[in-house]
N, C-alpha and C positions, 0 to 999 in steps of 0.2 A: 366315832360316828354316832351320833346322837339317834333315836329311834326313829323317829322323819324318815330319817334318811336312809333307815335300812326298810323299812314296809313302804319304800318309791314314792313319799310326799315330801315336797321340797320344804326344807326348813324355816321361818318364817322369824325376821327378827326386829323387834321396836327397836325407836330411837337409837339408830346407829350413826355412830361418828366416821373420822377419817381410822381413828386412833384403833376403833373395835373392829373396824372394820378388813385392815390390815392383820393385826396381831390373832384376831379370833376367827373369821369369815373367809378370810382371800385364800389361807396356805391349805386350806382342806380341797380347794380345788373342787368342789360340787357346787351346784345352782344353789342359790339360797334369795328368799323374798326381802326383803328391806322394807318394812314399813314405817311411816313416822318421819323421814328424809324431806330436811325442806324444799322442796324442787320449787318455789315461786307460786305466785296465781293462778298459775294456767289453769293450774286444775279446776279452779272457779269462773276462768275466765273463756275456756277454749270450745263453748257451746259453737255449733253450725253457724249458728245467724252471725257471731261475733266472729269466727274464723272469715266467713264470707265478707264481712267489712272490712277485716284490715288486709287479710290476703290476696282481697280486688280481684280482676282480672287477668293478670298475667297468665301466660299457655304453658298448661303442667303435662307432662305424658304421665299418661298412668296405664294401667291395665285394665281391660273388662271381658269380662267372664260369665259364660250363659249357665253356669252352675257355680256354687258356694267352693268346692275345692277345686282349684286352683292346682294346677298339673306342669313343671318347666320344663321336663323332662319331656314329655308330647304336646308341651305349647296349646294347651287349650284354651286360652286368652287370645286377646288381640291387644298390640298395642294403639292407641287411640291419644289424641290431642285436646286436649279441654281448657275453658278460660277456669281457672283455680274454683272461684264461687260459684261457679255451674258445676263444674267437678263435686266440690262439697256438698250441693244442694242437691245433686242427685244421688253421693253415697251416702247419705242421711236418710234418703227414701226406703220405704221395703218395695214401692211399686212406683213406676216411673211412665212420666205423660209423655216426654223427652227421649229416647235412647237409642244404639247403633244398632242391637238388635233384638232384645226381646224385654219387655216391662219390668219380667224379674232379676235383669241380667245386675253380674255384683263389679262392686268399682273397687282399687285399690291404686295407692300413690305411695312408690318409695322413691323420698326426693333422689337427684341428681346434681351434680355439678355444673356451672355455666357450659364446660364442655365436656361432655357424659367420657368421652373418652380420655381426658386426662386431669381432669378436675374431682375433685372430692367435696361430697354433700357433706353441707355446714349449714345447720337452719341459721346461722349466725349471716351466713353471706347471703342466700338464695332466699330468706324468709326475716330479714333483721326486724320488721315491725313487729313480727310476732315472738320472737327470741327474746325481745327483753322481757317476755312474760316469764323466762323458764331461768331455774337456777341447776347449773350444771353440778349434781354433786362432786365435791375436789378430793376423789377418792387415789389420783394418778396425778404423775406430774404433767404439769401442763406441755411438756416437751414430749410427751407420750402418748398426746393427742394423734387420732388419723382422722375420724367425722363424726357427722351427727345427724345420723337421718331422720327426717321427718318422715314420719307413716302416718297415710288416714285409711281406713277401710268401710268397705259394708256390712252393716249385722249378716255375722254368718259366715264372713269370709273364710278361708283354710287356706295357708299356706304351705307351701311344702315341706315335708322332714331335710333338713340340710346341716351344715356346722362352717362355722366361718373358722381363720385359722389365728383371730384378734380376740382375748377377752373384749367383754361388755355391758354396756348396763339396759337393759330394755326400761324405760320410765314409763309406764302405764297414767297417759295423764289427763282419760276419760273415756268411758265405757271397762265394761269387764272385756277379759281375754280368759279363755283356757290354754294352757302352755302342757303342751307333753313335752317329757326330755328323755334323751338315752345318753348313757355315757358312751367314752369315745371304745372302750372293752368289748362294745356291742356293735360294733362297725360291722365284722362279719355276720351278721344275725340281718342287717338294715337291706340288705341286696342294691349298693351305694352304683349310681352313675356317678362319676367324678363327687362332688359334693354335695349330692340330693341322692335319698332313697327315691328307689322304685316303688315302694308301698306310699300306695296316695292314700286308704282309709284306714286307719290304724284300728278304728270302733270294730271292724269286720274286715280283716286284712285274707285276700285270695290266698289260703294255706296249703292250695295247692301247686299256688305260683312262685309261695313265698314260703317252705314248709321251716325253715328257719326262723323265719322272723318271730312265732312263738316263743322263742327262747331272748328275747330282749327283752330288758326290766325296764320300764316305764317310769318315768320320777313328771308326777302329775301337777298341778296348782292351776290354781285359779286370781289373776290380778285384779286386783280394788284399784278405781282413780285414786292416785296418789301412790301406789306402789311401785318398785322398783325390784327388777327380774337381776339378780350377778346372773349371769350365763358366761360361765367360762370357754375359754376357747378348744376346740374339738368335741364341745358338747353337741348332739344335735336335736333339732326341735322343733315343734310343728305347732304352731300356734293357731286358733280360732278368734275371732274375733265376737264377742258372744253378744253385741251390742256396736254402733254405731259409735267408731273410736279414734282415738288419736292417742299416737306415742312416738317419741321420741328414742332413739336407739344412739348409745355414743360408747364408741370403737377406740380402744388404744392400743397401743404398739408396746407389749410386757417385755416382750425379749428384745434383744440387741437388734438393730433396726438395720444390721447388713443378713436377718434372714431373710428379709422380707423381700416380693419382688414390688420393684420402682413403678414397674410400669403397671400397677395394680388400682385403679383409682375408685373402684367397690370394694376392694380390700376383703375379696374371698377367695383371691388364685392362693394355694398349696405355697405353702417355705420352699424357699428355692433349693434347697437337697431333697427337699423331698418331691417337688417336679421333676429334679434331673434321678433319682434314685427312680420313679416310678418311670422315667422314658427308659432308662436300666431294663427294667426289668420285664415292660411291652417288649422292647430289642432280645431278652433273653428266651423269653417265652416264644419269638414267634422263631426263632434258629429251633426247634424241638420241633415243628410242622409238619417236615419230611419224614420225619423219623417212624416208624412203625409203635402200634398205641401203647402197646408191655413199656418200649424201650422210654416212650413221652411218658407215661406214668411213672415209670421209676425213677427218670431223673427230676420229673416235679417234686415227687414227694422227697429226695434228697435236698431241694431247693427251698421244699416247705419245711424241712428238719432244722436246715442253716440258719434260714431267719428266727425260728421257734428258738433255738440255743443262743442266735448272738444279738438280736435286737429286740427281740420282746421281753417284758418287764417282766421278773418270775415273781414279782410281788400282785403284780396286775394279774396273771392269766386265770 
């Protein structure tokens, strides 16, 4: 572990190939920044006015937000219907003539599929005029492909601390981003709904709502246009948008492709043992209900001893 990575700044590496990338970068399993990666023109070409011409009018859903963080957990968004270049023209604003509800309110777009419920975002299908601007690094085999989400946000945007269950590549391919990350060690510290923490400001986290969450180690950076985020899978992460941006996110399928579940077409539901273990273990915890509190305590912590000795890495704890 190189020192980056032990004082929480994510390692930052030039001119990477498939070859270095692999042998030197992928088996360590932490975020690491990739600078130098030819990812195509975009980067010079994917200014607002230019997005706006070729992306036209077509109706994007996106989200809007009457503050910069962004909350899924209590939905303080609305989802909203926009023609693409109206969309764009107004997340490029800091103040807006235009809006659903308030001047300063913030815009965000993560593509979708034709059909959200079983189809997978592919700027290749949904966005193909502007796709040929982008070169997808061939870091994975192309059979290993799941999507490729186009994101546009507002300066300022926050979204939520979460972890998908696919490695990735975040492609930063105009405006800066600040990215926090936590490893997956630090799950218990995050106060996790399903796949999103409860801690929406990390700057000033409620420590008396969250007196744990102190204890998780932060692995910080900041993206240049033109940089590319590994976020490995079960990292989780909370990004800013620190400028007016576009990026590109492309998700592969690492492991054997019968963990995954089919019917997942955002490709963030939980590996299928590990749904059916966790409906396990809501069924185990809620037979303990009845029980008087001594006798619920002591068979949790018997249930917290089992998994401690047979499923947790003694290399990790």
């Amino acid at each position: 572990m190189g020192d980056s990575e032990k004082d929480g700044k994510v390692t930052l590496y030039e001119d990477v190939n498939k070859e270095r990338f692999l042998s030197e970068i992928y088996p360590k399993r932490v975020p690491a920044i990739l600078r130098g990666v030819n990812i195509g023109p975009c980067v010079d070409l994917w200014t607002a006015d230019y997005l706006c011409q070729k992306g036209g009018n077509r109706q994007v859903k996106i989200h809007v937000c009457p503050t910069t963080k962004m909350d899924f957990i209590n939905k303080n968004f609305a989802y909203r219907t926009l023609p693409f270049d109206e969309f764009v023209r107004r997340a490029a604003e800091e103040k807006h003539t235009d809006f659903f509800h308030s001047q300063d309110e913030k815009y965000y777009l993560r593509s979708l599929g034709e059909d959200p419920r079983k189809d997978v975002a592919d700027i290749r299908t949904q966005f193909p005029e502007l796709a040929d601007d982008i070169i997808f690094p061939e870091f994975f085999s192309p059979s290993q492909f799941f999507s490729s989400v186009f994101r546009i946000g507002s300066p300022g945007v926050q979204l939520w601390t979460h972890y998908d269950i696919m490695d990735n590549l975040l492609i930063q391919v105009s405006g800066r981003k600040r990215v926090v990350l936590f490893s997956p060690r630090d799950a218990t510290h995050l106060y996790l709904k399903g796949d999103k923490s409860a801690v929406l400001d990390l700057e000033n986290p409620d420590l008396e709502r969250f007196p744990q969450f102190c204890r998780a180690r932060p692995y910080t950076c900041t993206l240049e246009p033109g940089d590319i985020l590994f976020i490995p899978a079960l990292w989780f992460h909370n990004v800013v948008s620190l400028d007016f941006g576009v990026a590109v996110n492309i998700f592969w399928r690492h492991l054997d492709p019968g963990f995954y579940d089919n019917k997942d077409p955002y490709g963030n539901k939980d590996l299928l043992s590990g749904q059916r273990a966790m409906q396990i273990l809501d069924r185990a915890l809620k037979t303990l209900d009845d029980l008087p509190v001594d006798y619920r305590d002591f068979y949790g912590r018997r249930m917290v001893s089992k998994i401690q000795q047979t499923v947790l890495d003694k290399e990790l704890t």
